[in-house]
N, C-alpha and C positions, 0 to 999 in steps of 0.2 A: 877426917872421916875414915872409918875403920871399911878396909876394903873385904872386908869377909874372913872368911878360917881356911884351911888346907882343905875341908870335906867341900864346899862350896865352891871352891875354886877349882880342884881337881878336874883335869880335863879329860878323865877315863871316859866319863857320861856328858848328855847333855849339859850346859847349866840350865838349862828351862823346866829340869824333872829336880834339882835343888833349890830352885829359888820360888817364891811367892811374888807377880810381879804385880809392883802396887803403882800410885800416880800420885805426882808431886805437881800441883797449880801453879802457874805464875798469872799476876792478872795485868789486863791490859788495858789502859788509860785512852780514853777520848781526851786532846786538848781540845778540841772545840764545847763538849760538853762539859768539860772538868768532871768526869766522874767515871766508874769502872764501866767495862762496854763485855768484856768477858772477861777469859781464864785460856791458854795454852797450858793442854795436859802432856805434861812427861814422863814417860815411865822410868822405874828404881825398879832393882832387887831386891829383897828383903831373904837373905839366908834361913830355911828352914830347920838350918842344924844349929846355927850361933845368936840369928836373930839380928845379925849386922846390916844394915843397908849398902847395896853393891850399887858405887855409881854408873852412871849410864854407860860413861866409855868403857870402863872396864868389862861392863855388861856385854855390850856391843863386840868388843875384843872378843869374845869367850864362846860367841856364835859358831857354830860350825857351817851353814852355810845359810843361803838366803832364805828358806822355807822358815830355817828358825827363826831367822828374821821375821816373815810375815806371821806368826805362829805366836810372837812376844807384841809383838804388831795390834795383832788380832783381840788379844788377852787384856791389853793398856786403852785398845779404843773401848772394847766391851767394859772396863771399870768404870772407865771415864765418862761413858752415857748412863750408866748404872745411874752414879754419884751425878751429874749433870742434872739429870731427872728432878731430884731432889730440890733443884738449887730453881728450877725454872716453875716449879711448884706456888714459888713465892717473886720471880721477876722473869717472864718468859722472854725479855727484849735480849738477854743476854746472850755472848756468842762462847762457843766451846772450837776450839784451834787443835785441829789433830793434825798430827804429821802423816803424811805419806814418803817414801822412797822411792826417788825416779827408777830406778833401779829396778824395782816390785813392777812400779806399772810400765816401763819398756818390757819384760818378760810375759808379761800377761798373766803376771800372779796376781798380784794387786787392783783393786776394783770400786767403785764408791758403791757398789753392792751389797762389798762387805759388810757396809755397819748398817747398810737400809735396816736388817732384821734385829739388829740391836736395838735400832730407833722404835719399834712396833710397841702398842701398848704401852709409851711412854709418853712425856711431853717435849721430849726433844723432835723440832722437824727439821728440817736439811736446811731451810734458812736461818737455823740459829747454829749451823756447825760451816767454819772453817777447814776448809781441807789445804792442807800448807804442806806444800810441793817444797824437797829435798832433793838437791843433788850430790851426792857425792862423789858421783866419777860423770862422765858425760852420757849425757841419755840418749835416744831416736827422738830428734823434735817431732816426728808424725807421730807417733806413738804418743807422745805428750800430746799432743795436741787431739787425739783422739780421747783417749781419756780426760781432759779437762771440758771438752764438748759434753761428754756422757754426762757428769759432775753439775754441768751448767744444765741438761736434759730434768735431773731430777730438784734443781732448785738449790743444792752447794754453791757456797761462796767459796772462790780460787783466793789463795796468799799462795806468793812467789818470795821462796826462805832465802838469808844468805846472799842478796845481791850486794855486790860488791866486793863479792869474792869468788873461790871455788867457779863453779860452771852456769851459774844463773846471771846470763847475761842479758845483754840490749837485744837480742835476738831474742829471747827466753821472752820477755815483756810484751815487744810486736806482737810475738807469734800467738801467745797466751792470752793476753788483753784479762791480767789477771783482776781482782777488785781490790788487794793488799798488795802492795812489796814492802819488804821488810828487808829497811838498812843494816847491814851487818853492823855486827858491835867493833867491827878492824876499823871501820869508818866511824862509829861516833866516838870511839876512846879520844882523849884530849882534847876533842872537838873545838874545846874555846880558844886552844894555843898554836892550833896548826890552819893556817891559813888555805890551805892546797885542800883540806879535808873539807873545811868551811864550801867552799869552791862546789867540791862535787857533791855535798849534802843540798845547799841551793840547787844545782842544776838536776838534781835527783826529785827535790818537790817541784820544781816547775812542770819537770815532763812527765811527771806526776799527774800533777793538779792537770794539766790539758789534756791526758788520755785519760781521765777520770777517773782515776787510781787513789786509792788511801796512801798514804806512806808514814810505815811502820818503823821509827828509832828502836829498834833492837839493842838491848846492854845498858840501856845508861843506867850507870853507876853513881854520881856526884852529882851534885846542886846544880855548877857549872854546867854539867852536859845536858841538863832535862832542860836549861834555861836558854842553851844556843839551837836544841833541837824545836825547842817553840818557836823560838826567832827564826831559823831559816827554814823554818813550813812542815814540820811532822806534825801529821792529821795522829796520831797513835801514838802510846809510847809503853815500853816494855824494859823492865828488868830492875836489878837489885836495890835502886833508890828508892822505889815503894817496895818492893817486897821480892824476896827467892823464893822460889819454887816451892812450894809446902804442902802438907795435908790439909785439908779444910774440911771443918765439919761444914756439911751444910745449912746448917741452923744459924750457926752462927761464922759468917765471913767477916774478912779481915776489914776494921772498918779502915777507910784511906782515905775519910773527907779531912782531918786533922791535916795533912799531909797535903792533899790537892788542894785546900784553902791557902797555906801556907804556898806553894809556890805560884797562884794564882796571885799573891798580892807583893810574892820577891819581885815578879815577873811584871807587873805594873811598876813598881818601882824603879826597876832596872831600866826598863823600855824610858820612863818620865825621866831620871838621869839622864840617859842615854842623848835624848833630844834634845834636855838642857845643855850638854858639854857641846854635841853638833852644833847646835843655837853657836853657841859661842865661838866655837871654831869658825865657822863661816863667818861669821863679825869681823874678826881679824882679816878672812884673805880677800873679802870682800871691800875691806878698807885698802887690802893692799894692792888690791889689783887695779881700783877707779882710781889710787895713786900714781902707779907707774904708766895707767893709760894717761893719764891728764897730764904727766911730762911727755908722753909720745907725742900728745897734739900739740904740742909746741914747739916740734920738731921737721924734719923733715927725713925721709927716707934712709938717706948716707948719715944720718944722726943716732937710726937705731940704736945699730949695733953697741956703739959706746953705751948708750943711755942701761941698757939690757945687759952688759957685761959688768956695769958697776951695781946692780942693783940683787942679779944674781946671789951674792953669799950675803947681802945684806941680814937673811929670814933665814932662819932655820927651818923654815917647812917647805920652801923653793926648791924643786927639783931640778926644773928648769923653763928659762923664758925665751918664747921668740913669737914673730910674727909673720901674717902669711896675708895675701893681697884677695880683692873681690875676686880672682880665681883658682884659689885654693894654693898658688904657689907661697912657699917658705921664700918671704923678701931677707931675712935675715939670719943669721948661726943660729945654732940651739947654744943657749950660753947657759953654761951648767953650775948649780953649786956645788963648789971643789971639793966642800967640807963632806957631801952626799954622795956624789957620783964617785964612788970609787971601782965598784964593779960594770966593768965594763966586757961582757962575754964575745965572743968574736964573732957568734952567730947574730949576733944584735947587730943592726947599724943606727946610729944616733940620725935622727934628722939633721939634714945639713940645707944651707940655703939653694933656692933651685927646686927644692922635692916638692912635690903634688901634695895636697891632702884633700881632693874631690872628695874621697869620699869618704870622710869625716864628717857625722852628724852634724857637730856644731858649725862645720863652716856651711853648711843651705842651711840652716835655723837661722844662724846670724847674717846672711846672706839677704834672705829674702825676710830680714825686719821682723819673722816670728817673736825673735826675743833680742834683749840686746845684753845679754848673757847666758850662757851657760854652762853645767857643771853636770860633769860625765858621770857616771858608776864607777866605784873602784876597778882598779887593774891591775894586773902584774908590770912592772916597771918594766922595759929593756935599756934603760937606763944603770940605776941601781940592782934590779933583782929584787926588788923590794915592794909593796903594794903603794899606786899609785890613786890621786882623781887628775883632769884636766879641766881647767877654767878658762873660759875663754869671754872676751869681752868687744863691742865692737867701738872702735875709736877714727874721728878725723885728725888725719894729721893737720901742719900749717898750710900745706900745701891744696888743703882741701882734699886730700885723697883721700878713701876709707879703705879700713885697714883694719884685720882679728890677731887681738893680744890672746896668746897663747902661753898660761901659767900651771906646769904640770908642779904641783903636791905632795907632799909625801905624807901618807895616811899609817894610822900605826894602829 
């Protein structure tokens, strides 16, 4: 993309008195409805001497201080409700995403005032517009917080930009009790191959979903990412695998059912594999676990260990086997397979016989006769380092005693 000519760029003058600033849509995905819900408006440069389009950061670069800031601001909300007008003409459910600058509104420049007069005589009202909080450097939470109160005063819907990175923290969320957060794209980039990302995308929709927040996948780019962003609970989704940023006539928008239908039915797909392969995986440990209990019961306590040491590398999915008594204690070693357990970090300590495991779900589930197995949520190993489940089963030994077979997994 051509970043402008020498007159445009020239830093003698404004850039705001050379350029014509125009707005580029990106539109944004309901998964629960499968279908468009709005548009985040961007603002460009467009060069009045070349005709080039000057991208945003360069844009932003070329500022001389924050007024022009609010002043290009000011310019990009006012096209965007222009243009918006048009488009609610024909579906008024729709929402329009404008940025603010924490920055603007810590100084007491910036104000959800500004665009009320924009909105007049048109069909845009304040609950079809998004005001989506930026930080760039760290703001006054009072001051934020005064301003998104005012916002919520005239009927604006709050998005909290950029979490999970930059300065929009857990603190930023409490404080704001925003109705969007929008996952940074640093968090969903390879989403389907990083484990640890997986990790904080779930624990980002859960606290989510309980403070009654949308949460907005920002970036995703690839099949893969829109498809593990469904999966681990993004209510929104946003970026270049349906569309970048563009001009839209309003007559005629982009249409995107091709494209939602399409991953509406990868995504059943995926999910029905997905249960098939689980289905089957659980077949095998479940064969293997009523296995190794049913030689425990025909054992007696000082028999374990042997039995559980030779059974160990037998499986390649055995992380490791032991057992623990009706009060939580570890009757026997954790007996590891060799071929698995190689990383062993020093902060970890392996279970060893002797240790407690009170309070461990499975042992009061299995305890008190709830269930006479059970099988945990994946976990980070301290074992291997590696993602983990635990299966546990309840067994009589010969001795008549009862006794929880304990078989951690290796999940991949």
């Amino acid at each position: 993309m051509s970043r402008g000519c020498n007159k445009c760029l020239d830093n003698n003058s404004s850039i705001l008195e050379k350029v014509e600033i125009i707005n580029h849509f990106q539109p944004i995905i309901s998964v629960t409805k499968n279908m468009l819900i709005g548009y985040e408006s961007l603002c460009r440069g467009l060069c009045k001497h070349c005709g080039h389009i000057i991208p945003p950061l360069e844009l932003f670069k070329r500022l001389k201080d924050e007024n022009e800031l609010f002043n290009l601001d000011l310019k990009a909300r006012k096209n965007a409700i222009k243009f918006f007008n048009k488009i609610l003409a024909n579906n008024n459910e729709l929402l329009l995403f404008l940025n603010f600058d924490a920055s603007l509104i810590e100084q007491r420049i910036d104000s959800p005032e500004t665009i009320l007069d924009f909105c007049k005589n048109t069909n845009v009202r304040p609950n079809n517009l998004v005001i989506e909080i930026t930080e760039s450097r760290p703001c006054n939470l009072d001051k934020l917080i005064d301003f998104v109160e005012n916002c919520r005063k005239y009927g604006f819907l709050i998005a909290l930009d950029d979490v999970g990175t930059g300065y929009s923290n857990f603190d930023r969320i409490s404080a704001i009790k925003p109705d969007i957060i929008k996952l940074d794209r640093t968090i969903i980039e390879n989403l389907d191959k990083d484990y640890h990302k997986k990790v904080i995308f779930r624990s980002m929709s859960r606290l989510a979903g309980k403070m009654g927040i949308l949460l907005l996948a920002e970036g995703v780019e690839t099949q893969n990412e829109v498809l593990y962003s469904v999966e681990l609970g993004a209510d929104l989704l946003q970026g270049f695998y349906f569309s970048k940023p563009m001009e839209i006539n309003p007559d005629s928008q982009p249409d995107l059912q091709d494209k939602l239908s399409y991953i509406e039915n990868l995504y059943k797909e995926y999910k029905i594999n997905k249960i098939k392969e689980l289905k089957e995986k659980h077949q095998v440990y479940d064969k293997t676990i009523n296995l190794i209990s049913n030689y425990l019961s025909d054992k007696t306590e000082p028999d374990f260990d042997k039995l559980l040491g030779d059974s160990a590398d037998k499986y390649d999915f055995i992380e490791s086997l032991y057992v623990i008594d009706t009060n939580g204690i570890q009757v026997t070693d954790s007996h590891l397979n060799h071929n698995l357990c190689k990383i062993k970090p020093k902060i970890y300590k392996i279970f060893k016989k002797g240790d407690s495991h009170y309070y461990k779900e499975y042992f009061y589930l299995l305890l008190e006769k709830i269930l006479d197995k059970f099988t945990t949520n994946a976990y980070f190993s301290h074992i291997t380092g590696g993602l983990c489940k635990t299966i546990s089963i309840r067994f009589d030994s010969k001795s008549k005693e009862e006794y929880i077979l304990c078989m951690n997994i290796k999940e991949i």
